[in-house]
C-alpha positions in Angstrom: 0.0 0.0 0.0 3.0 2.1 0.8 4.5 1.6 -2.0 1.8 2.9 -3.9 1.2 5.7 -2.3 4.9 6.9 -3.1 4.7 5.8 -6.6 1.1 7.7 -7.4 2.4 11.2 -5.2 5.7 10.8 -7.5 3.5 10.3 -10.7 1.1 13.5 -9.7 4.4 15.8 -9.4 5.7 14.6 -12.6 2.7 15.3 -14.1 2.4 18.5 -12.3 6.1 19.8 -13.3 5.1 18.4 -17.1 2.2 21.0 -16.9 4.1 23.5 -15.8 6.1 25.7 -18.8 9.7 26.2 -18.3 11.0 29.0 -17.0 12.2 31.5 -19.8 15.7 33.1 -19.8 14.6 36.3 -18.5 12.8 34.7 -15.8 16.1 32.8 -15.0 17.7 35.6 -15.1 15.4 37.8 -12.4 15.3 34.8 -10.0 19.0 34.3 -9.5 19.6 38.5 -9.3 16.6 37.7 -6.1 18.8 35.6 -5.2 22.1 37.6 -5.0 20.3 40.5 -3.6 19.2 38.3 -0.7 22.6 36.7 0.0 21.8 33.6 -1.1 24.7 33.2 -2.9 25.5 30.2 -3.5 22.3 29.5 -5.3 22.8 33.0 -7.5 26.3 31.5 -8.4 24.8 28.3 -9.8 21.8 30.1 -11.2 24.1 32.6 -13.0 26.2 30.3 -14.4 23.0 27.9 -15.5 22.2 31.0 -18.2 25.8 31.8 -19.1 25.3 28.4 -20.5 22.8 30.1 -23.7 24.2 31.7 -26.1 21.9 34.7 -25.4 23.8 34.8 -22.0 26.9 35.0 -22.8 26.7 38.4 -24.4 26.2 41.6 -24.5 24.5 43.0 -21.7 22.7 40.1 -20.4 26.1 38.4 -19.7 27.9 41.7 -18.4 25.2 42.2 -15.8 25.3 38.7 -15.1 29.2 38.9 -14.5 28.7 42.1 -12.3 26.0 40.3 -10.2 27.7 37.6 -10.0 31.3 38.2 -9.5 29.3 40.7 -6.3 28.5 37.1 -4.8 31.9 35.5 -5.5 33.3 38.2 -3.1 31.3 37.4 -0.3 32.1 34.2 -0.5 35.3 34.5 -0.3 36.7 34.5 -3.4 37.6 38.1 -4.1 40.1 37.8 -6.4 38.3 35.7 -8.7 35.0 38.4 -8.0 36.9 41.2 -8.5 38.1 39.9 -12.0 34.6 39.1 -12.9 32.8 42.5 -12.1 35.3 44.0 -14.0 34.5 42.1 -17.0 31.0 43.4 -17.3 32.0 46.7 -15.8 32.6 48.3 -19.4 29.6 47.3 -21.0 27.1 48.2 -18.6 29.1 51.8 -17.8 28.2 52.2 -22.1 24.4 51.2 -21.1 23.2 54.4 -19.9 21.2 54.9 -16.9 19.3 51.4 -17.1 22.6 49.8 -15.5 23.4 53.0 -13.2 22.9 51.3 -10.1 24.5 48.2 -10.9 27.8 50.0 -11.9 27.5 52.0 -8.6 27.1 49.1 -6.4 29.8 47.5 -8.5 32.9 50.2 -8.0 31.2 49.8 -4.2 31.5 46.4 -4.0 35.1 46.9 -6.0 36.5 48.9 -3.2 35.1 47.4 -0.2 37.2 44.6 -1.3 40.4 46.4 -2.1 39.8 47.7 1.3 39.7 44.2 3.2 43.1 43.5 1.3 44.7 46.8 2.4 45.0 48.1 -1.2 43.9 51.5 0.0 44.8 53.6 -3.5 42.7 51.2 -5.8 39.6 51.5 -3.2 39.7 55.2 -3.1 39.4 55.3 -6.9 36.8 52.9 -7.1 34.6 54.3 -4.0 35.3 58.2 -5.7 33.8 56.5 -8.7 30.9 55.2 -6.7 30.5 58.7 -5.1 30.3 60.4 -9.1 27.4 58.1 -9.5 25.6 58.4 -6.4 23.1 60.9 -5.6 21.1 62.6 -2.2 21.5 60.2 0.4 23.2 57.6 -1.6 26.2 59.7 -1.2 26.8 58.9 2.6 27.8 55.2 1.6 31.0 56.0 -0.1 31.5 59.6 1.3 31.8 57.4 4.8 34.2 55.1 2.8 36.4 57.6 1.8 36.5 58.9 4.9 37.7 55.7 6.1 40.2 55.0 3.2 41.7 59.2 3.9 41.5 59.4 7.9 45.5 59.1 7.8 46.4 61.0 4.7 46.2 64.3 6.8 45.0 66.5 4.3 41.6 67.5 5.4 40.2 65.4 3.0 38.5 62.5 5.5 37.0 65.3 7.2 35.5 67.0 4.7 33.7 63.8 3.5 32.4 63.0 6.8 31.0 66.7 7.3 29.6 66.4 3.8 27.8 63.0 5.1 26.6 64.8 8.1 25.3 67.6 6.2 23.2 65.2 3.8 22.1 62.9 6.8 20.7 66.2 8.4 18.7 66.5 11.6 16.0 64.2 10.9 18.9 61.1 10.3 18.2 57.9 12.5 20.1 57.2 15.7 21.9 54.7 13.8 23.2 56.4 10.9 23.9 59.7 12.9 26.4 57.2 15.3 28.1 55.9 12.2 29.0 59.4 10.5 30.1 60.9 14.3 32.4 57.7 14.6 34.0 57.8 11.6 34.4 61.5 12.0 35.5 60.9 15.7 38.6 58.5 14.2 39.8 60.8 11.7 40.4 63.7 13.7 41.6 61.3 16.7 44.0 60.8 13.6 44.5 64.5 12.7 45.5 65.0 16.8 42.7 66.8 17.6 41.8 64.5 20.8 39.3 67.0 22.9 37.5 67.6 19.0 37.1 64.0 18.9 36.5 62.7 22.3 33.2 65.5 21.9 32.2 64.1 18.7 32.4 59.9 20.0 30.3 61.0 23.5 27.9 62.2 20.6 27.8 59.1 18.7 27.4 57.1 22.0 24.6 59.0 22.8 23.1 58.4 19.5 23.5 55.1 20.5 21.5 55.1 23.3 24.6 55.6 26.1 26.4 52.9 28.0 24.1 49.8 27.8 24.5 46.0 28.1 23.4 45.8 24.4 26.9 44.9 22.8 26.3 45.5 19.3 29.5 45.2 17.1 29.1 49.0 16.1 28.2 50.4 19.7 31.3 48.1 20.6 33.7 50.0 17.7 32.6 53.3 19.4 33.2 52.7 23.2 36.7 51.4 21.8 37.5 54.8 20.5 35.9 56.6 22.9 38.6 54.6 25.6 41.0 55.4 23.2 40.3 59.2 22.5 39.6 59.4 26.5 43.1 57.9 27.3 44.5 60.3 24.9 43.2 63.3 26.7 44.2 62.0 30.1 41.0 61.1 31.4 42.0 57.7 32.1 39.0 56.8 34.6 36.4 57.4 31.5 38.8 55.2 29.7 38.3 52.1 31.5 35.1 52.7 32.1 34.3 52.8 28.2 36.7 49.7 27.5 34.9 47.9 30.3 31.9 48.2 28.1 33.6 46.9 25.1 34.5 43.6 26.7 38.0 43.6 25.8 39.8 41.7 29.0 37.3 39.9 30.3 37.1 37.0 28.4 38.2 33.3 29.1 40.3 33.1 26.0 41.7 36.2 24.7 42.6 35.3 21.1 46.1 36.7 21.8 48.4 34.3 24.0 47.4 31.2 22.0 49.1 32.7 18.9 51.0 29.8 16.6 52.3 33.0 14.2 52.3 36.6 15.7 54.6 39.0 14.5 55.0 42.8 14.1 56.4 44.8 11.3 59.7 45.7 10.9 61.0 49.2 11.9 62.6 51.3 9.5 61.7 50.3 6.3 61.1 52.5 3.4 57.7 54.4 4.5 57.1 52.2 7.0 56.7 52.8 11.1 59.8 53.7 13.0 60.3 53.2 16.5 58.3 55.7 18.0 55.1 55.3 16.0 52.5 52.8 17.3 48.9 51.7 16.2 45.6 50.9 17.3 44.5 47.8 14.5 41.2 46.2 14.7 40.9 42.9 13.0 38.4 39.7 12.9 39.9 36.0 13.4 38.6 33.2 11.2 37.4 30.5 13.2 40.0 28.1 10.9 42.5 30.6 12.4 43.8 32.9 10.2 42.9 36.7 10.1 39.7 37.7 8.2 40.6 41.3 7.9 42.7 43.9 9.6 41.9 47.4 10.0 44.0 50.4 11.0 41.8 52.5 13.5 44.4 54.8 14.7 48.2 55.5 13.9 50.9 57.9 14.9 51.9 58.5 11.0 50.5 58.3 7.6 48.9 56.3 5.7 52.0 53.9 4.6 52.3 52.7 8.0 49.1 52.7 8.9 48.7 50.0 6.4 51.8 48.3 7.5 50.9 47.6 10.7 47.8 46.0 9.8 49.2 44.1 6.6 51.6 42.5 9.4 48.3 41.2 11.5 47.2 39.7 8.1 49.6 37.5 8.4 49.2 36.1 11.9 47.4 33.0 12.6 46.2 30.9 15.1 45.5 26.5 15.6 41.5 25.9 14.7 41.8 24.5 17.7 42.4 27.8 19.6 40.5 30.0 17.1 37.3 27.9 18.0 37.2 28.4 21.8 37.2 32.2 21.5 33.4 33.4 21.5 32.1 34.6 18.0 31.4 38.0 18.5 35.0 39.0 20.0 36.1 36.7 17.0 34.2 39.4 14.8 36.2 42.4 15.7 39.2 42.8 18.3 41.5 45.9 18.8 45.4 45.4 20.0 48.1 47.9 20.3 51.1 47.4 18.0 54.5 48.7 17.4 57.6 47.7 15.2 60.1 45.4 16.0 64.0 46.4 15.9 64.4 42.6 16.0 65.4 41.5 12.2 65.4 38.2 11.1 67.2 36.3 13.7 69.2 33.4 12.6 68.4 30.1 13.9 70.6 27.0 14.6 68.5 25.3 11.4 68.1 28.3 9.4 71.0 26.8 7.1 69.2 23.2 7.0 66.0 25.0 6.4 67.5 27.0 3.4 69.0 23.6 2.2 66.0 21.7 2.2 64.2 24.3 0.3 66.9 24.9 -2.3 66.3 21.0 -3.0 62.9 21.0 -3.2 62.7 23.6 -5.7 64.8 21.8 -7.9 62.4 18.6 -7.4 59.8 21.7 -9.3 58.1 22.2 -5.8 56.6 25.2 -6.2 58.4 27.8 -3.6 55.1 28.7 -0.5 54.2 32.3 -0.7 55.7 34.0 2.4 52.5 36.4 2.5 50.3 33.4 2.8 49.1 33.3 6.2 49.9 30.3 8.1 46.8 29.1 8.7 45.2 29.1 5.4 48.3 27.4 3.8 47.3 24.6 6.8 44.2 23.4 4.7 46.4 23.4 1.7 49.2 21.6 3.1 46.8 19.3 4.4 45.0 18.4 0.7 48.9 18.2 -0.6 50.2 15.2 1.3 47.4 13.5 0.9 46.9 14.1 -3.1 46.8 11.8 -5.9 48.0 14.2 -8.4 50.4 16.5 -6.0 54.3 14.9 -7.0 56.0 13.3 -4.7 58.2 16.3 -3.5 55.1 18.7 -3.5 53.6 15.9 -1.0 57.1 16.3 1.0 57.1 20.0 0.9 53.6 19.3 2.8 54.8 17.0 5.2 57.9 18.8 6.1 55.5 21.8 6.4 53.1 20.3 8.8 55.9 18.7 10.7 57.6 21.6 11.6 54.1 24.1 12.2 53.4 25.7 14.9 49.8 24.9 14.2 49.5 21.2 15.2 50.5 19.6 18.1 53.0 17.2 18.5 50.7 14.1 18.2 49.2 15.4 15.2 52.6 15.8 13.4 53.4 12.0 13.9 51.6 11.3 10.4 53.7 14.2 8.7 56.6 13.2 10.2 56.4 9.7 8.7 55.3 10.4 5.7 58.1 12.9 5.4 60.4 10.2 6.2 58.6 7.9 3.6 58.6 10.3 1.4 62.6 10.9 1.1 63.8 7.7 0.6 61.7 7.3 -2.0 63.1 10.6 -3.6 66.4 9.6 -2.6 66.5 12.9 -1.1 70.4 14.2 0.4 71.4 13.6 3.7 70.1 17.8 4.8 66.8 16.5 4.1 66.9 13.0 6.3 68.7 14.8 9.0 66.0 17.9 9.0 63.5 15.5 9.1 65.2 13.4 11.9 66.2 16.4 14.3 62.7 17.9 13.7 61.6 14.2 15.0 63.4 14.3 17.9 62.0 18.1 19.0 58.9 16.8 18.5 59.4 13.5 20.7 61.3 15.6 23.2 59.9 17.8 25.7 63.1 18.6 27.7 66.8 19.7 26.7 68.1 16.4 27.9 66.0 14.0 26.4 66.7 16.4 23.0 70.4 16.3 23.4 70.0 12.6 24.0 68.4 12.2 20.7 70.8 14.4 19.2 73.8 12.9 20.3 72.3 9.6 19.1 71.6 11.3 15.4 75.7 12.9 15.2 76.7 8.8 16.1 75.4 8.3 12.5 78.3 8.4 10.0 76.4 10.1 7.2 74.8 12.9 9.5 78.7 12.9 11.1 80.1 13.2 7.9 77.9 16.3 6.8 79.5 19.6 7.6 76.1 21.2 7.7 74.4 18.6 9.4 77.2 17.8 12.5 77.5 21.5 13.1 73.9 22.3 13.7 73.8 18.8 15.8 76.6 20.0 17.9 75.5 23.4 18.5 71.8 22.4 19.4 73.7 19.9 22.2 76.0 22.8 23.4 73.3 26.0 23.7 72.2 26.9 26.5 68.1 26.5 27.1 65.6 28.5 29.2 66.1 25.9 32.6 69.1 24.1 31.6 72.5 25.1 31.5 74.8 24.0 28.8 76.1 20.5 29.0 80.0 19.3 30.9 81.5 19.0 27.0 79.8 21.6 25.3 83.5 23.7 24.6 84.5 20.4 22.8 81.1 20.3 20.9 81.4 24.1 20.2 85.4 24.3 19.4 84.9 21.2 16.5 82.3 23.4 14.7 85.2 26.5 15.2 87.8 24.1 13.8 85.7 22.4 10.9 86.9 24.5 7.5 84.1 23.5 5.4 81.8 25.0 7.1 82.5 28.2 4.9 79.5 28.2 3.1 77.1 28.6 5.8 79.1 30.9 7.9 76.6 31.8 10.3 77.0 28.6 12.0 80.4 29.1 12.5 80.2 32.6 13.7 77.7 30.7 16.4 79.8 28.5 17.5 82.2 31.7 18.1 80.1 33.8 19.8 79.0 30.2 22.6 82.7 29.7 22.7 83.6 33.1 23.5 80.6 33.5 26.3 81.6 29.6 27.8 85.4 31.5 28.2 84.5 34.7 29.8 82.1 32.1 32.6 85.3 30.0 32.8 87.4 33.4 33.8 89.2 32.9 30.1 89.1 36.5 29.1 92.2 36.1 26.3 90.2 33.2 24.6 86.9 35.0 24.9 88.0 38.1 22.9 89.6 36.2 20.4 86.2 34.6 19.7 84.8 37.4 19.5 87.0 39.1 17.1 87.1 35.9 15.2 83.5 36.3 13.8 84.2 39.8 12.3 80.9 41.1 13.2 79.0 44.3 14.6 77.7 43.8 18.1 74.3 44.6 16.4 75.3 41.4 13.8 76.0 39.2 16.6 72.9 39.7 18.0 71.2 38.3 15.2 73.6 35.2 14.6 73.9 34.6 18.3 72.1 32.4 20.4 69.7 34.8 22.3 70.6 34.9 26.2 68.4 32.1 28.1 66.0 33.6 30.6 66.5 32.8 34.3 63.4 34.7 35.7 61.0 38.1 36.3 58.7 39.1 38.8 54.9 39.8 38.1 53.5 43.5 38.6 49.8 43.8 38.1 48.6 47.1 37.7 45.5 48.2 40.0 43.4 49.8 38.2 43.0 46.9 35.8 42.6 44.4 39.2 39.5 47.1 40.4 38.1 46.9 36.9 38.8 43.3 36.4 40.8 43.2 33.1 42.9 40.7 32.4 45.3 41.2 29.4 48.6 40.2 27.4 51.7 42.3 26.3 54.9 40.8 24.3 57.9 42.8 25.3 60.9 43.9 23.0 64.1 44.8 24.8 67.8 44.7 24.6 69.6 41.9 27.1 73.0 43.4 28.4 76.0 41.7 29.0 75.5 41.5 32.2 71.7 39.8 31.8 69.7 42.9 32.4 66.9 44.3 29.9 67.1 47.5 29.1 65.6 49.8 26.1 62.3 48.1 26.7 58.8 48.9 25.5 55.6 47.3 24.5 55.9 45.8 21.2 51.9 44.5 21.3 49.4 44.8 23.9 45.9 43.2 24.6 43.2 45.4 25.4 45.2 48.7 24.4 46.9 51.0 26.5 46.1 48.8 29.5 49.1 46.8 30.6 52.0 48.4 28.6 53.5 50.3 31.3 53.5 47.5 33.9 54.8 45.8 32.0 57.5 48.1 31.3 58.4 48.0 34.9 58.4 44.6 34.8 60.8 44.7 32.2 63.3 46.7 34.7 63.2 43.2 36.8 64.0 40.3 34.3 67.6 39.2 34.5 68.8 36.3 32.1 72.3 34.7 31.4 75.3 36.8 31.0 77.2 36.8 27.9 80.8 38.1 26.7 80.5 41.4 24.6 83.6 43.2 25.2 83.3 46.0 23.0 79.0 47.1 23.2 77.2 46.6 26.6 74.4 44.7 24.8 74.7 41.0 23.9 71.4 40.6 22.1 68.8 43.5 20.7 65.3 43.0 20.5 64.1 40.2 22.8 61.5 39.7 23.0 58.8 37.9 25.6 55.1 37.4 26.4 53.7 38.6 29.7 49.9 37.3 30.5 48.1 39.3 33.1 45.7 37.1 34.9 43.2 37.4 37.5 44.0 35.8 40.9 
């Protein structure tokens, strides 16, 4: 009976649908523009491409609009590039339609630069918003008149605020709550930016108002404003409104601040052409994926231009975070979080398997491994990885690229790296690969299965018994020199002047100097400890080096302890927070020269921890000619609740 009943309700829709004409191309058409214009992009996308399929919608204006609408949709799903190309190949033939397509081409050229925004490409989304704004009238102005405010807010040339007054002019006195708090915020930031502080601190308690005042209602817009108005309060020294505004953000007071969890978390370099210099620092906003890599990063505040204000937030594009520690971290402070930045004096430190590393990679290369895009973030190249080692198609040195990559990430734990680490191991033998690879591969085994420096050195004493990792020059000196150094609770081991002075004496270790200059610069600190002054000096003056050079080649000074200094202001308000510290390490062990290279919230904990700074002492070192033995360390201080 069942059964029937199925087969006669299948027969009636069949019969139903037969009855029913088909849909006609314009028809098509209308329903999949519904559908991109409700968000429901993925069906537009599949709807779109179902008339591209005719030959009537491949052309002409029927297939430019369809590109425009379309490529709209491939942006928000995440596929900007690919959107971005698409919009601009129907762009031209709508612009020559006339008024018909006006609104398309203005939502277009917004659409355009919303996305060059999100990628930090602030020149190409000032043309396209200005182009937006020629094509906008009344009160569709305030839309890209409030972008460009955005885009100009550190250009310093009056321009931001003239959009935003022309914004608030048009929005007039009869303007919702809403959109009279957007324009006064955005106004607020760009004189904040211009250093008019008491202008804009007026013009945020405005938009707060607007807002309805300080409410539990946390929406992600009333929470942008109370961030600047903290900000723009702390700036005029009323540090008691401050708190009490970043109390209402949130900021310090959750469980899992998406900070101290950080696989990849680094700051821009100081002194680069047009970039920030020492003294500059910035307030950047950004949203973390929940796959852990950053969605976008926006510059809220900076002490400089526009050129640095963009590199301090390309360098937060690039950090990244585990999934695993992405997820726990609620979805609304996922959204949007503000953290205080400044550049690092730090350089690219040298370490012990920098050489290996570049080895590896030069090999690879020549296997036609394709070389991994530096500005990739870390954890979006995790998914790729991930589909690499595992592919049918990928060769077999793409598929050990990947499993050397997810060996060595920061982003998995130890456990999970087992598979890579194996297959990595497979992988090289069957590539015949050069002993650098097999002894990267084994070394980044035994740090894996090796919590402490002595079950390490234990592994890699066993590894330099091996006569072909022995017999490598490269290989046998990084061995030796990760046995000999020096770790955070260990102190070197009885032999490591005899490990140390066989790197010294190998002469074929010319090509990757910086190892030897290593081994120098441990010999000569393991002298001035044993009261060997003569021998210590002539270490030193061996490697030929700046002080500055040395403390990039050297092995940074191991740190024997601090003392905690919680400020209480933050205790009575209940923050909690996170700063990473950058200072110089003395000779003697002392820090000096310190400041707060990041901070979590901002403007909280960076002068404790400053003081804090005063009190950390590490291990001494020999540097007879500079008091400093190694620039820019740098280390992470979590403020936590009792």
């Amino acid at each position: 009976m069942l059964a029937t009943m199925v087969t006669s309700g299948a027969l009636a829709l069949a019969m139903q649908a037969a009855s029913q004409p088909p849909q006609t191309l314009q028809q098509r058409f209308d329903a999949a523009s519904k559908a991109a214009a409700e968000g429901r992009c993925a069906e537009a996308i599949t709807a779109f491409e179902a008339v591209e399929a005719t030959p009537t919608g491949r052309r002409g204006i029927v297939g430019a609009a369809i590109n425009v609408r379309k490529g709209g949709c491939l942006i928000l799903r995440g596929e900007p590039e690919a959107g971005e190309a698409t919009i601009r190949k129907g762009l031209p033939v709508l612009e020559r339609a006339g008024d018909e397509f006006k609104g398309d081409v203005r939502a277009a050229y917004l659409q355009l630069a919303a996305s060059a925004r999100r990628r930090l490409d602030y020149a190409s989304a000032i043309t396209d918003a200005e182009r937006a704004l020629a094509l906008s009238e009344a009160l569709a102005r305030i839309q890209p008149l409030l972008m460009l405010a955005a885009l100009k807010r550190f250009d310093g040339d009056g321009a931001a605020e003239r959009h935003a007054f022309e914004a608030s002019s048009l929005a007039g006195p009869d303007a919702t709550p809403d959109l009279r708090a957007r324009i006064g915020t955005e106004h607020g930031r760009v004189l904040l930016n211009a250093g008019r502080t008491e202008e804009a601190y007026a013009e945020l308690r405005k938009s707060l108002t607007a807002q309805g005042g300080l409410t539990l209602r946390t929406t992600l817009s009333e929470v942008a404003t109370r961030g600047d108005l903290a900000l723009a309060a702390d700036m005029t020294g009323d540090r008691e409104a401050a708190r009490k505004y970043l109390a209402y953000t949130g900021a310090g007071r959750i469980s899992e601040a998406p900070f101290t969890s950080a696989a990849v978390f680094e700051a821009p370099p100081c002194g680069l052409p047009g970039g920030p210099t020492r003294d500059d620092h910035a307030i950047i906003e950004f949203g973390l994926h929940e796959k852990g890599w950053v969605a976008y990063a926006e510059p809220i505040y900076v002490t400089g231009g526009r050129s640095k204000a963009l590199a301090f937030a390309q360098a937060v594009l690039g950090w990244s975070w585990s999934a695993e520690s992405a997820s726990k971290v609620p979805a609304f402070y996922r959204a949007a979080t503000r953290i205080e930045l400044r550049c690092t004096e730090a350089g690219d430190r040298l370490s012990l398997l920098a050489p290996l590393n570049r080895a590896v990679a030069e090999w690879l290369e020549l296997q036609c491994a394709a070389p991994i895009d530096p500005l990739t973030p870390d954890a979006r190249l995790l998914l790729e990885m991930q589909r690499a080692i595992d592919s049918t198609t990928a060769t077999p040195s793409m598929r050990l690229q990947a499993a050397l990559w997810l060996a060595t990430s920061p982003l998995i734990d130890a456990k999970a790296s087992r598979g890579p680490i194996n297959a990595a191991e497979t992988l090289a033998r069957t590539l015949e690969a050069p002993v650098v690879v097999h002894a990267r591969i084994a070394i980044q085994r035994a740090i894996l299965e090796n919590d402490g420096a002595r079950g390490f050195r234990e592994a890699a004493r066993a590894l330099l018994a091996q006569p072909d990792y022995a017999g490598d020059p490269m290989t046998a000196a990084t061995l030796r020199l990760e046995t000999a150094r020096s770790r955070a609770r260990s102190k070197p081991p009885e032999d490591a002047a005899r490990l140390i002075d066989a790197v010294v004496a190998d002469d074929r270790l010319e090509p990757t100097r910086p190892l030897r200059i290593n081994a120098l610069l441990q010999r000569a600190d393991l002298a001035a400890g044993a009261g060997d002054v003569a021998k210590a000096q002539q270490s030193i003056a061996a490697t030929g080096l700046t002080a500055q050079q040395c403390a990039v080649i050297g092995v940074a000074p191991a740190a024997r302890g601090h003392a905690i200094s919680y400020p209480e202001e933050a205790i009575n308000m209940g923050f909690e927070g996170w700063v990473r510290l950058e200072f110089d390490v003395t000779a003697k062990g002392r820090a000096t020269n310190q400041r707060a290279l990041m901070a979590y919230p901002p403007r909280m904990f960076s002068a404790s921890a400053d003081e804090m700074a005063r009190a950390m002492w590490f291990s001494a070192s020999h540097r007879p000619d500079t008091e400093v033995a190694c620039s820019a360390t740098q280390q992470t201080i979590s403020f936590r609740m009792p």
